[in-house]
C-alpha positions as CSV (number, residue, x, y, z in Angstrom):
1,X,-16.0,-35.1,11.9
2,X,-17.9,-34.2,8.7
3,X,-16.7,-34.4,5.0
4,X,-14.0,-37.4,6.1
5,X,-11.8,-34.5,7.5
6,X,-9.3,-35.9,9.9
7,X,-9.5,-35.2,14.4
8,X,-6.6,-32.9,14.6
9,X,-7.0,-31.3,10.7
10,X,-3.1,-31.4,11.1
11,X,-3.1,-32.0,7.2
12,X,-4.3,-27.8,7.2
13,X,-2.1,-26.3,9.2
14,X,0.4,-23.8,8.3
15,X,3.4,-22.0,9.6
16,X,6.8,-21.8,11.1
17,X,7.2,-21.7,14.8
18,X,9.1,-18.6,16.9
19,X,12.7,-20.9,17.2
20,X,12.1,-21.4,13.3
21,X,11.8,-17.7,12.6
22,X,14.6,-17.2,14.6
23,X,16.9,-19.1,12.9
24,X,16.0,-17.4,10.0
25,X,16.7,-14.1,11.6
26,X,19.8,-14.8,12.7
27,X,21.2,-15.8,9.1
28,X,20.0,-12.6,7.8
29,X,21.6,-10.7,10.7
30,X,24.6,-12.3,9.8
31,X,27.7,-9.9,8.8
32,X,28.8,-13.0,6.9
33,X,27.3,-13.5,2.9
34,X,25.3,-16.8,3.1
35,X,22.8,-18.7,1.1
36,X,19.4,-17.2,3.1
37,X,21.1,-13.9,2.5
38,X,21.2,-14.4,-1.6
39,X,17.9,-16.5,-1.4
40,X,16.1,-13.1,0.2
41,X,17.7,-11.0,-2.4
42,X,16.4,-12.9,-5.5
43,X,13.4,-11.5,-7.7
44,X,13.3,-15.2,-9.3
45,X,12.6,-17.1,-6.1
46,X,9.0,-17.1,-4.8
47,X,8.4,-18.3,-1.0
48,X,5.6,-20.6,0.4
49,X,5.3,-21.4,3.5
50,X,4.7,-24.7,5.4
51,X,4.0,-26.6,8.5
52,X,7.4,-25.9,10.0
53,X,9.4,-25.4,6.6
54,X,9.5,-23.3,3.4
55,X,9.3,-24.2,0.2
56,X,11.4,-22.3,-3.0
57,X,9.4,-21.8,-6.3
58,X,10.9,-21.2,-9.2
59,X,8.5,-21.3,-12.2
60,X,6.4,-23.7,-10.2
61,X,9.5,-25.8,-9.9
62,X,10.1,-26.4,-5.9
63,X,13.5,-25.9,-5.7
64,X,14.3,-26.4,-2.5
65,X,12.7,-27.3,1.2
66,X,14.0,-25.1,3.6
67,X,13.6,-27.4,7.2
68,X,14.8,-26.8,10.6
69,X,16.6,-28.6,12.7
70,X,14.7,-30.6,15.9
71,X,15.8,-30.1,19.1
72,X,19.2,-29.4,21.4
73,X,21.9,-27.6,19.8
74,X,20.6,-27.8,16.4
75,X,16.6,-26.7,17.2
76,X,15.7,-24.2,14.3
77,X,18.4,-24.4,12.7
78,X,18.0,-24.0,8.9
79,X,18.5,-27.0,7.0
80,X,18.3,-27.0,3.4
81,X,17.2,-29.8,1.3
82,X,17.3,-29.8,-2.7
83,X,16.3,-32.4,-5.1
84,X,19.3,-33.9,-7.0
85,X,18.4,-33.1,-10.7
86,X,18.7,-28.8,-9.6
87,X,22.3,-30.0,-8.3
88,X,23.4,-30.1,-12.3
89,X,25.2,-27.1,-13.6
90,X,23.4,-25.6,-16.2
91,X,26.7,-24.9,-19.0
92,X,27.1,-28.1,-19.0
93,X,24.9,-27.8,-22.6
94,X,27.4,-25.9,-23.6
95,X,30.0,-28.6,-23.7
96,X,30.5,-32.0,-25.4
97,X,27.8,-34.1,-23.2
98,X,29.3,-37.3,-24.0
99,X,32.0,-38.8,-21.3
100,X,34.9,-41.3,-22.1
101,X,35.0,-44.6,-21.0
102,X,38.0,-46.7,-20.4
103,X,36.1,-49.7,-19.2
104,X,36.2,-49.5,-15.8
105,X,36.0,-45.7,-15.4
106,X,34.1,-42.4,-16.2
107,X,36.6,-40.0,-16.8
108,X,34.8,-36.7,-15.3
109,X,35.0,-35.6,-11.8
110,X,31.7,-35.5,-9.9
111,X,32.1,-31.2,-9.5
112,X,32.6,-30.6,-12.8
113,X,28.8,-31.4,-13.4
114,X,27.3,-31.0,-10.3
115,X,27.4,-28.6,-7.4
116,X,28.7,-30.3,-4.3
117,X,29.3,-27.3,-2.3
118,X,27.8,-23.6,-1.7
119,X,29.8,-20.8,-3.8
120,X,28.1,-17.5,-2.8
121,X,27.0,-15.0,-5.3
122,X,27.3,-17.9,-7.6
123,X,25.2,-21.7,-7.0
124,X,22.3,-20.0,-6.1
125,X,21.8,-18.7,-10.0
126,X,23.0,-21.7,-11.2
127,X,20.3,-23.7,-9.2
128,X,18.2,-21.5,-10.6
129,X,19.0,-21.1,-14.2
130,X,19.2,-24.8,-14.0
131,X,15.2,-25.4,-12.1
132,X,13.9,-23.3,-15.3
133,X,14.8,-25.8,-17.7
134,X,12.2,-28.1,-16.3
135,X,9.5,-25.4,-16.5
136,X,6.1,-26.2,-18.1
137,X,3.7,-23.3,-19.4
138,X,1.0,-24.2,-16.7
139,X,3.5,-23.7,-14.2
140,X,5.6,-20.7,-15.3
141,X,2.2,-19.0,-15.8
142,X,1.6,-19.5,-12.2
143,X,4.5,-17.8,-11.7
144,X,4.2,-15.0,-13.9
145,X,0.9,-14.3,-11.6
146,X,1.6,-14.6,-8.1
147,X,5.4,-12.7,-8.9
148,X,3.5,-9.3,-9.7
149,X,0.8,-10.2,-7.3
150,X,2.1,-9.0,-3.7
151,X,-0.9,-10.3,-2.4
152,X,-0.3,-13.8,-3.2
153,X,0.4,-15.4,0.2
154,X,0.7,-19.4,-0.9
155,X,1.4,-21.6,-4.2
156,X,1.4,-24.4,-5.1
157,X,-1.4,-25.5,-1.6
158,X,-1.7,-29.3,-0.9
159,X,-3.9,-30.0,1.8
160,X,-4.1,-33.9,2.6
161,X,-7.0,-35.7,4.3
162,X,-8.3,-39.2,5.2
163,X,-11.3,-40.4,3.2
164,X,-14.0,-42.4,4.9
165,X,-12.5,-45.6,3.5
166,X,-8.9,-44.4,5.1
167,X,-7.6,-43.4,1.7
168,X,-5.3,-40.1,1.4
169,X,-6.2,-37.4,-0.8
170,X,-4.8,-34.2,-1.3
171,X,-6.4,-31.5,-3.2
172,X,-3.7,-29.2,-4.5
173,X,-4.5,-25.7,-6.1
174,X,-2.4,-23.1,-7.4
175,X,-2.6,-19.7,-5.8
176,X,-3.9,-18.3,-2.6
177,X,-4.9,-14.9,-2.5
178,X,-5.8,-12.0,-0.3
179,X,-8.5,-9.5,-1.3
180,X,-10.0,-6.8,1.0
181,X,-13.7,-6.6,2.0
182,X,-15.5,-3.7,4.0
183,X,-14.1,-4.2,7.4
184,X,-11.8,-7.5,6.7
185,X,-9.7,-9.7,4.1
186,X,-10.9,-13.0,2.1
187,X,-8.6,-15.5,1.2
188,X,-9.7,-17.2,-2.1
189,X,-8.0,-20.0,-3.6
190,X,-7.2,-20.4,-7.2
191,X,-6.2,-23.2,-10.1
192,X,-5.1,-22.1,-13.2
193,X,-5.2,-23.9,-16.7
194,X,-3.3,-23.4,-19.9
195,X,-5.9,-23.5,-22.7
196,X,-5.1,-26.5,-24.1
197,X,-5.0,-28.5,-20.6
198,X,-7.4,-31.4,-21.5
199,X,-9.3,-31.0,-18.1
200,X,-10.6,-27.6,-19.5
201,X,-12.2,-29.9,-22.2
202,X,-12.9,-33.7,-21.1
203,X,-15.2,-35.2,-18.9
204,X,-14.1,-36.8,-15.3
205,X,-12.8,-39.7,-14.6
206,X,-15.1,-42.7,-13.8
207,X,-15.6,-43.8,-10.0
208,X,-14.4,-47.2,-9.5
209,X,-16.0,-49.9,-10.8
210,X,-18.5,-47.5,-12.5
211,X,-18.8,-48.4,-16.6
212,X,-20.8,-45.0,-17.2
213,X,-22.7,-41.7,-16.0
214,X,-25.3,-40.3,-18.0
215,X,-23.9,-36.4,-18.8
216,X,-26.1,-34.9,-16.6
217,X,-24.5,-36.3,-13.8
218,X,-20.8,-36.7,-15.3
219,X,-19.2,-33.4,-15.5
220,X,-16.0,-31.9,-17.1
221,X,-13.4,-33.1,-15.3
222,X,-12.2,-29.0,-14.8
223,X,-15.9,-28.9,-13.2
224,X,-15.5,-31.6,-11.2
225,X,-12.0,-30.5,-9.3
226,X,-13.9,-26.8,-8.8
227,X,-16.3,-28.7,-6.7
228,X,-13.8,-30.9,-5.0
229,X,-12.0,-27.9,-4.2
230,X,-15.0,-26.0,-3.0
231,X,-16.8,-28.9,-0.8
232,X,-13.6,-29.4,1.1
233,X,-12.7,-25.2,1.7
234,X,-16.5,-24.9,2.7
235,X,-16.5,-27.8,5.4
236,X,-17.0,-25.5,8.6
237,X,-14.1,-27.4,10.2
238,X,-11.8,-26.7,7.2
239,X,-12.4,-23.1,7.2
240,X,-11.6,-22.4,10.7
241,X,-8.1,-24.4,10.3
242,X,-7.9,-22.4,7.4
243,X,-7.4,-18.9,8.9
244,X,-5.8,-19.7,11.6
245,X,-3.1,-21.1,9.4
246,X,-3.0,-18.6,7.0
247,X,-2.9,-16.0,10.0
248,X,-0.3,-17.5,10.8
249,X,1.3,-17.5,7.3
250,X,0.6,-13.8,7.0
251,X,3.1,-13.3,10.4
252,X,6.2,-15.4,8.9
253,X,5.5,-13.4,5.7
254,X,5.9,-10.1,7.4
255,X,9.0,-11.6,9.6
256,X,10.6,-12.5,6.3
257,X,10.0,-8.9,4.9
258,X,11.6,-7.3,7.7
259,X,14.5,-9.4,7.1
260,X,15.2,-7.7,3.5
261,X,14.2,-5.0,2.0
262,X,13.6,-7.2,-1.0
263,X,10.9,-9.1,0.2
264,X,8.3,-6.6,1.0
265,X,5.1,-7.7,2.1
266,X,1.5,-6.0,0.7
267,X,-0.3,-3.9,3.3
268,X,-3.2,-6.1,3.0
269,X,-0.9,-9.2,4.3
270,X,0.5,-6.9,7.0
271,X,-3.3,-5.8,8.3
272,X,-4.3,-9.5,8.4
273,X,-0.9,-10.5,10.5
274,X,-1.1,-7.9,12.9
275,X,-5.0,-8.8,13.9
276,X,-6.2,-5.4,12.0
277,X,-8.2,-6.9,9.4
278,X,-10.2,-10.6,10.4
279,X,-9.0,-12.9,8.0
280,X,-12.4,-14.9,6.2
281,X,-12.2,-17.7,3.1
282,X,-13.8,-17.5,-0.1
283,X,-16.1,-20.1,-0.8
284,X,-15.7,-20.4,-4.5
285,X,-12.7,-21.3,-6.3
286,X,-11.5,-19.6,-8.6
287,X,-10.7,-21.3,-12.2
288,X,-7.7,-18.5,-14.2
289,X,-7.6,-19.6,-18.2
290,X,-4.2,-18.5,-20.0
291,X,-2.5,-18.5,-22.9
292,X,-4.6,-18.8,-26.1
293,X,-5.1,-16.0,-28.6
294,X,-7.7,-14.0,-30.3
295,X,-9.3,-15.7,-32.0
296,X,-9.3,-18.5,-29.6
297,X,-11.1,-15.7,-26.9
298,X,-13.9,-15.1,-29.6
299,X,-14.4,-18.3,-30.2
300,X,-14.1,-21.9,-28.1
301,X,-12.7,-19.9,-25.1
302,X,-15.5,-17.4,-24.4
303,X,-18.2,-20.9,-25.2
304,X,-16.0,-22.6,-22.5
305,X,-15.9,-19.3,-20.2
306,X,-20.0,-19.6,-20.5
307,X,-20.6,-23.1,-20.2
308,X,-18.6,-23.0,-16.9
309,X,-20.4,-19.9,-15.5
310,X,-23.5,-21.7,-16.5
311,X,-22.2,-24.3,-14.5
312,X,-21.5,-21.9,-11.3
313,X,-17.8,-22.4,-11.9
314,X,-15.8,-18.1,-11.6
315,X,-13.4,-17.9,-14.1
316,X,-11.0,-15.2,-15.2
317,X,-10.1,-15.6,-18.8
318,X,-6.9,-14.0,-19.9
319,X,-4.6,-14.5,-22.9
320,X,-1.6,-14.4,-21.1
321,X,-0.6,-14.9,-17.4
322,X,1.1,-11.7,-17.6
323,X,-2.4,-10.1,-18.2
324,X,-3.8,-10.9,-14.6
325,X,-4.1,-8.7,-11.7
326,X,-5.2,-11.3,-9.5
327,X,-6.6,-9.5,-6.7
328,X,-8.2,-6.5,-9.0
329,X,-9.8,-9.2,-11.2
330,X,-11.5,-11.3,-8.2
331,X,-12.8,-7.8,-6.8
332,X,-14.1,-6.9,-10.3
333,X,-16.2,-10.4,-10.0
334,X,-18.0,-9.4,-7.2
């Protein structure tokens, strides 16, 4: 198979399976308050789905995996997992951080720092609150994006694949989008870049073993990842995985909406899911610039924003995230 891609492409594929949705369902059908419940409800939780999980953003932090449970009595089960440091509870910088010592003992209990069991209507913020203390600028712009973007239908995309020398790579870009065409929908994939991100403004990295490329043939290294990006969404084989993944995406995204009313779904994500609209990918990606100023935009942002569309690279330039309309600006582009 061209381009290095693996036999099965399983490194593309996207989705949660009927038994998965239904597990889903049923917790959100539930007369009793639980944590999928309060997880549908919040505005500061954005959802990405998987190969047979889900994935909880906040401020590109991933919260928490939402998994499902194998087989027998416990097959789609929701099982959720949550990387330790979220577990802290965010007052604790209210209080004195140091703990006593008596030489063989800490004196704190273990739940007076960290949450070791589900309060409703109360961990669920405090995972939160706690997840936005390790939010970088790159990140939270991302965020700030795709949350008044309803047609945002992924984040945070890593797509894994065997080289020719059996190396993994995994390209990983920020934001996939849908935009509407005459009788269809594109899917176009972003990555986004503070300003000051030094792969807006150095060259790439060296191949191994390699001591130096003249410039014509070494690029930035912003340039470079475009390309990477593009050659592997373009492969023929790619592409078709691609929409019948995302497809498939579109469906749990509209399953998930009709669980809560606060998770509606864009009619553009609804056409696509229900066959209305034939689902196509955009072969460029596209590169969104934020948070710099005026003067910046005037001067080395709009020679970077040139030298980049001299290089083929589509780039949306905005001074802050909260500027974008992500779908309205690709469309403008065209």
């Amino acid at each position: 198979m061209a381009n290095g891609l693996t036999s099965e492409l399983n490194f593309l594929k996207r989705g949660l399976s009927d038994s998965q949705a239904k597990g889903l369902r049923g917790l959100a059908a539930s007369e009793a308050d639980n944590w999928w419940k309060e997880v549908l409800e919040s505005k500061d939780l954005l959802l990405a789905v998987r190969n047979g999980y889900l994935n909880a953003y906040v401020r590109g932090q991933s919260v928490f995996k939402i998994a499902f449970g194998k087989g027998g009595s416990d097959g789609g089960k929701p099982r959720l997992a949550i990387h330790y440091k979220y577990l802290v509870k965010p007052d604790l910088e209210k209080r004195d951080p140091y703990v006593s010592f008596n030489g063989t003992k800490f004196d704190i209990e273990p739940a007076d720092i960290i949450n070791t069991e589900y309060e409703s209507k109360l961990t669920l913020s405090q995972l939160i609150r706690t997840a936005e203390r390790f939010a970088l600028p790159e990140k939270s712009g991302v965020h700030k994006i795709a949350r008044k973007e309803p047609k945002v239908v992924d984040l945070e995309i890593a797509f894994t694949k065997a080289g020719e020398n059996g190396d993994l790579s995994a390209p990983r870009m920020d934001i996939a989008v849908l935009v509407p065409t005459e009788s269809g929908a594109e899917l176009v994939f972003c990555e986004a870049k503070c300003a000051d991100n030094p792969e807006l403004w150095g060259l790439e990295k060296l191949p191994k073993g390699a001591k130096s490329l003249p410039p014509p043939e070494r690029s930035t290294a912003v340039i470079a990842q475009i390309r990477k990006y593009e050659q592997f969404i373009q492969a023929k084989e790619a592409k078709e995985s691609l929409i019948e993944g995302y497809v498939r995406v579109c469906r749990n995204l509209v399953e998930i909406s009709s669980q809560s009313p606060a998770r509606p779904v864009d009619d553009l994500v609804r056409q696509v899911a229900e066959g209305k609209r034939e689902l196509s990918i955009h072969p460029h990606v596209f590169l969104l610039v934020y948070d710099f100023g005026k003067d910046e935009k005037q001067g080395r942002i709009k020679a970077k924003r040139l030298q980049l569309e001299e290089a083929g690279i589509k780039i949306i330039a905005k001074g802050k995230p909260e500027d974008f309309q992500l779908a309205n600006d690709i469309l403008r582009m065209r």
